[in-house]
C-alpha positions, 0 to 999 in steps of 0.5 A: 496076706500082704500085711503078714509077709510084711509083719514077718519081714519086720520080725526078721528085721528086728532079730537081725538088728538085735542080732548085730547089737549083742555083737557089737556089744560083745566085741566092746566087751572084748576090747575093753577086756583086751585093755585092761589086760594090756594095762595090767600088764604094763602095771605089773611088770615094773613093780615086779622088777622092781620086787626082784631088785629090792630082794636083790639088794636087801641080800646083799646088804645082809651077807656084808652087814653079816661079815662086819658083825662077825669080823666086829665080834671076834675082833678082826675088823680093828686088825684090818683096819691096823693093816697099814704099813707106817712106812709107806703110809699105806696099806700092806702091798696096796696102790695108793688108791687102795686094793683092785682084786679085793681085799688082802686074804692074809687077814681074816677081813679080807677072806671074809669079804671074798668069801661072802661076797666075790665067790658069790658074783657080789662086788664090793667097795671097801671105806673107811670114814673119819673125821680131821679137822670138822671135815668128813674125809673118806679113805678107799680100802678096796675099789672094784668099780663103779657100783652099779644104780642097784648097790647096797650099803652096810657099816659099821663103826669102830673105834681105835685107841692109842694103844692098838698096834699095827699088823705087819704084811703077815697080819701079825702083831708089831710093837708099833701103836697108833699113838707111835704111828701118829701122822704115819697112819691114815687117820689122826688122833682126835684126843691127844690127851685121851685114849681114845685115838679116832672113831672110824666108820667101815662102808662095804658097797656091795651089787652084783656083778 
């Protein structure tokens, strides 16, 4: 009798030990699940800011990469870049550092880029590259601010001939080349003997604002 009661304290010995194993078994289970959502979760999340910013970017280097093709086909991107004031050596009503409230809309660059840009919370910089002298030199057009860590960069190249003409503060023709403007116009003439007068990159910064 004694040994049964004793062989039946050990069965019930042994299903509590097995009992208290599959818990702990399963709370491990449940921790390392818990982990590795935690994990997850902090792998993600960056890569999918990251995702966002990346379309984000690429959007807004498609809308001014868009404005400089269209402006290039229809041949006023070259007018804007000839809306410059020989005489104040500047561009038409600019500050010496270019325009801060975007470019001017009395030109079909100007309303483009606000257009596609400003009236979509987009800010933009506007650039123009040339060369003088074996030296890369960059003149400021537009300046909104400082871009921010996600801007996105389109250009695009223009070259100007010693008989394109200036535009006036309208926009209109003038009788005034670039060749008669010469060291008037903010880039110089690169083949004094040739007809081309310089090859200029225009850069439109862009991030939102």
């Amino acid at each position: 009798m004694k040994s049964d009661r004793r062989s039946a304290s050990r069965s019930r010995s042994d299903r509590r030990g097995q009992a208290h194993t599959l818990e702990a078994i399963a709370a491990s289970i449940l921790l390392l699940s818990s982990i590795a959502f935690a994990l997850q979760v902090t792998a993600v999340t960056p890569l999918t800011g990251s995702t966002s910013n990346q379309r984000i970017e690429d959007h807004q280097s498609t809308l001014a990469e868009d404005v400089l093709a269209s402006q290039s086909a229809n041949e006023t991107l070259k007018a804007g870049l000839l809306y410059w004031n020989e005489s104040e050596r500047n561009w038409h009503g600019a500050q010496w550092d270019g325009y801060h409230d975007g470019a001017p809309e009395n030109i079909s660059l100007g309303q483009a880029l606000n257009d596609a840009l400003l009236d979509r919370g987009v800010a933009y910089n506007l650039n123009v590259y040339f060369w003088r002298n074996d030296q890369r030199i960059r003149e400021q057009v537009v300046y909104l601010g400082e871009p921010s860590d996600h801007a996105s960069v389109a250009t695009w190249t223009v070259t100007l001939y010693d008989d394109d003409r200036l535009r006036d503060a309208d926009g209109n023709l003038t009788a005034t080349t670039l060749s008669d403007a010469e060291d008037a116009y903010f880039a110089p003439d690169i083949e004094p003997d040739g007809a081309v007068y310089n090859v200029v990159v225009v850069e439109v910064v862009t991030w939102r604002m």
